[in-house]
Backbone as CSV, one residue per row, in Angstrom:
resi,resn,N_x,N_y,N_z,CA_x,CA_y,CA_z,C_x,C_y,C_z
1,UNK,36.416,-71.933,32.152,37.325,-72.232,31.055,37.818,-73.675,31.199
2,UNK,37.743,-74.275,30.113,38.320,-75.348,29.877,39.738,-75.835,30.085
3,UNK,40.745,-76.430,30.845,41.768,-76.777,30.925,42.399,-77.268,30.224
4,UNK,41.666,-78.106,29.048,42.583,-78.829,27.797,42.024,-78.119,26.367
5,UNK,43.338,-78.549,25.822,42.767,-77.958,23.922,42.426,-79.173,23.338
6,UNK,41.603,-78.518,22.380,40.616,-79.386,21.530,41.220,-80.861,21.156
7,UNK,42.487,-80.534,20.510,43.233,-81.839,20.335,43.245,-83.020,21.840
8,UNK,43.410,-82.578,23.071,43.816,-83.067,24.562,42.200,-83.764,25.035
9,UNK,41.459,-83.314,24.234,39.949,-83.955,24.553,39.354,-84.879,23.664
10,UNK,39.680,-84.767,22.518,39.193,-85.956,21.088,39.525,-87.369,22.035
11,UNK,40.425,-87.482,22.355,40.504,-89.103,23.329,39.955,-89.043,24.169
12,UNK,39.368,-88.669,25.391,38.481,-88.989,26.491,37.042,-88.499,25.993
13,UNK,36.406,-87.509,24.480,35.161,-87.669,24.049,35.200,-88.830,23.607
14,UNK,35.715,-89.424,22.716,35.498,-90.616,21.858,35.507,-91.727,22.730
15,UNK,35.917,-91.556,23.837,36.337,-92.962,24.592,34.201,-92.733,25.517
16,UNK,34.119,-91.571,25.657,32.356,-91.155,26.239,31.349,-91.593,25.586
17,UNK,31.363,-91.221,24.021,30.752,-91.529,22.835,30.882,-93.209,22.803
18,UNK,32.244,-93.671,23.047,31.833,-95.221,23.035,30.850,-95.993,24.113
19,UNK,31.206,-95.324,25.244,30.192,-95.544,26.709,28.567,-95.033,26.655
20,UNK,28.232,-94.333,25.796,27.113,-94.063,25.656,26.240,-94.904,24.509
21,UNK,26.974,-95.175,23.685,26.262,-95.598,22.303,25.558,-96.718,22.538
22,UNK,25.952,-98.157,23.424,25.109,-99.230,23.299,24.002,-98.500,24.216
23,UNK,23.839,-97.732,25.012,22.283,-97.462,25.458,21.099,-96.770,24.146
24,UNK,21.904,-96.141,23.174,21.460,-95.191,22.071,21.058,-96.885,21.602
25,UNK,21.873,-97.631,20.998,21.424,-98.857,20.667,20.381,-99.421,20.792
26,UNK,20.022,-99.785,22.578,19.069,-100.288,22.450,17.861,-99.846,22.083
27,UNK,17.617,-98.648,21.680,16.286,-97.987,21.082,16.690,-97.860,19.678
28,UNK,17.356,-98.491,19.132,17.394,-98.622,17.806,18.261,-97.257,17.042
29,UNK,19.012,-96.167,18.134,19.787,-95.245,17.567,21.115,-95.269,17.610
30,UNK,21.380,-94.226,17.662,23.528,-94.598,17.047,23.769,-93.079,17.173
31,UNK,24.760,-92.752,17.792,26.063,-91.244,17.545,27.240,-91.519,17.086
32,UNK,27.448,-90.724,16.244,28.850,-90.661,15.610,29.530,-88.911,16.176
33,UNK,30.785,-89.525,16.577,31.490,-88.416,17.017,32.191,-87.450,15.777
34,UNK,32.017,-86.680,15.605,32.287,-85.352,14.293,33.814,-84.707,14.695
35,UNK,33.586,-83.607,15.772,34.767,-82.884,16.430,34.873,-82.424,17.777
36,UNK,35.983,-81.887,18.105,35.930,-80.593,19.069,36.308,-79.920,18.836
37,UNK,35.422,-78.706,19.188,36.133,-76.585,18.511,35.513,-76.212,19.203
38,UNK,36.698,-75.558,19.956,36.937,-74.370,21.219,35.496,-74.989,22.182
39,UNK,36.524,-76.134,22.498,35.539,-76.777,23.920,34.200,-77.539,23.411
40,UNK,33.741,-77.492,22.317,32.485,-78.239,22.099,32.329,-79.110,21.769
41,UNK,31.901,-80.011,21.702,31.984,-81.354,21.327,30.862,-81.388,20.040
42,UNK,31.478,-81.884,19.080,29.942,-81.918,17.719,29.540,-83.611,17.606
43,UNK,28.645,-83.630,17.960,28.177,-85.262,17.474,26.760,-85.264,16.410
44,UNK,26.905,-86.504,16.053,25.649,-86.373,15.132,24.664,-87.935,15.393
45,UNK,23.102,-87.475,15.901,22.669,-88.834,16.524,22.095,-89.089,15.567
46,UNK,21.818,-90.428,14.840,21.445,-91.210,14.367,20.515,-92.109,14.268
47,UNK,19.711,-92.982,13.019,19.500,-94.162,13.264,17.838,-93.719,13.835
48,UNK,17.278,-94.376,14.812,15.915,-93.710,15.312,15.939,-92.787,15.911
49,UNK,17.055,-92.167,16.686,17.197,-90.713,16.953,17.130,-89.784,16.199
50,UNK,16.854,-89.913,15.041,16.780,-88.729,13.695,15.386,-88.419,13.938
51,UNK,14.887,-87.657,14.232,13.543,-86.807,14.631,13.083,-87.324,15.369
52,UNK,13.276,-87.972,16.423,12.379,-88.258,17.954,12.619,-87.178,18.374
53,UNK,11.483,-87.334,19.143,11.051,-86.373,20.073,12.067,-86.577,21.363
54,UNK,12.315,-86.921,21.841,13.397,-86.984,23.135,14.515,-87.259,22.869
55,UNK,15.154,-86.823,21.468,16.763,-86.340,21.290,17.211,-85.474,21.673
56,UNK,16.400,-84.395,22.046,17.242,-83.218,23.159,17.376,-83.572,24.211
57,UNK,16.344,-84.678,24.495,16.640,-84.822,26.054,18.019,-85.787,26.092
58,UNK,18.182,-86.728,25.242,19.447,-87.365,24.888,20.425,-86.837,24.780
59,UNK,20.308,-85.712,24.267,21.801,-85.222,24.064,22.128,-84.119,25.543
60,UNK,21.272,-83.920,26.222,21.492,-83.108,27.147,21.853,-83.883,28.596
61,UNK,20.946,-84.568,28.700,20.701,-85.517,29.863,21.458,-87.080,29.651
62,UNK,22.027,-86.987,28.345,22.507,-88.551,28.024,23.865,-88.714,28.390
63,UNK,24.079,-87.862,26.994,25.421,-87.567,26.047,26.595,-86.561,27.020
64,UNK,25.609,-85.348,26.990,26.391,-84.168,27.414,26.437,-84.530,28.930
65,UNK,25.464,-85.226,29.920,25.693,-85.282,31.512,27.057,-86.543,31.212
66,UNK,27.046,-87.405,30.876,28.160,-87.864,30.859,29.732,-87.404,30.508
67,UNK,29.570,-86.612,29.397,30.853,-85.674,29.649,31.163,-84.607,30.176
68,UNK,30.783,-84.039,30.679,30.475,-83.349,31.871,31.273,-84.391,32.947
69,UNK,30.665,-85.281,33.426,30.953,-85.938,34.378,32.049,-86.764,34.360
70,UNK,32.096,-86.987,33.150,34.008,-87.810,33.081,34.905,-87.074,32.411
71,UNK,34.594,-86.167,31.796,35.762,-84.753,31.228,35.533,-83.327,31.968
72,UNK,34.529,-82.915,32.028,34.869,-81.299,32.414,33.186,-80.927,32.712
73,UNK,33.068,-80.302,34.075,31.522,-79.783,34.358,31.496,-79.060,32.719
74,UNK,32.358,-78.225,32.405,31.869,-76.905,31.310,31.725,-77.635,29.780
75,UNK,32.296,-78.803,29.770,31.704,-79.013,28.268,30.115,-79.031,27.745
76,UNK,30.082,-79.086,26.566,29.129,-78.886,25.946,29.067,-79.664,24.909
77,UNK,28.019,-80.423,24.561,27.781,-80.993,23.098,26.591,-80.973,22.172
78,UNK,26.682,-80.478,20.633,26.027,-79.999,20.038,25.988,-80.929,18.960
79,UNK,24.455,-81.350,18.677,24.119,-82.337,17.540,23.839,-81.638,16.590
80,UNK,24.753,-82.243,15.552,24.762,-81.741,14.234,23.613,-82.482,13.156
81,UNK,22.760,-81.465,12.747,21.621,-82.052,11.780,22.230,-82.847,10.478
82,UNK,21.933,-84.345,10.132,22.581,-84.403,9.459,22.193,-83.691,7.942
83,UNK,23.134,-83.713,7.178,23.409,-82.757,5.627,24.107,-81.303,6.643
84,UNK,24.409,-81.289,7.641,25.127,-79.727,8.214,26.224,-79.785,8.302
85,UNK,27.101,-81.349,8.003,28.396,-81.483,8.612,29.327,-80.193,8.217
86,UNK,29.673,-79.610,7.258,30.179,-78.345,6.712,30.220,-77.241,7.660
87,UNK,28.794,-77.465,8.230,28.317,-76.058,8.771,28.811,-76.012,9.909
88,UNK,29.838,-76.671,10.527,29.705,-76.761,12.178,30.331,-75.260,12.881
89,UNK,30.810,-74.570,11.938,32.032,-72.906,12.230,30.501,-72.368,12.553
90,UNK,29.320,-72.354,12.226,28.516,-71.624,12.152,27.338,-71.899,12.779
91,UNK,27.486,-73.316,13.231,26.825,-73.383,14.561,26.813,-73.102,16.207
């Protein structure tokens, strides 16, 4: 279980999301940070990350090992397809 509420984490994701993005950069991609609900983090990758093939590995091994590692082993972050922003209760 997570120690902070959703609100207590939007500042140390967004501050992760900024530490990650110029590497997304240099391959020509981009994340934009969406939310957090009940511990998850929603981002949406961008830019040449929109159907590569090694965006899971990005978001697992990139994105998510970094918050993990500067917020909480148990977080989690889930890329939102873009046109899904709506959908995120149901992802």
């Amino acid at each position: 279980m997570i120690p902070f509420t959703d609100e207590e984490l939007m500042g140390p994701v967004k501050s992760v999301i900024d530490k990650v993005r110029p590497s997304l950069a240099l391959d020509g991609g981009d994340i934009e940070f969406l939310t957090v609900r009940n511990s998850k983090v929603y981002i949406q990758l961008k830019g040449s990350c929109v159907g590569c093939a090694s965006s899971g590995t990005t978001l697992k091994y990139g994105v998510e090992r970094q918050l993990k590692m500067d917020i909480h082993p148990e977080i989690i972050a889930i890329n939102v397809p873009i046109g899904m922003e709506d959908e995120i209760d149901k992802l």
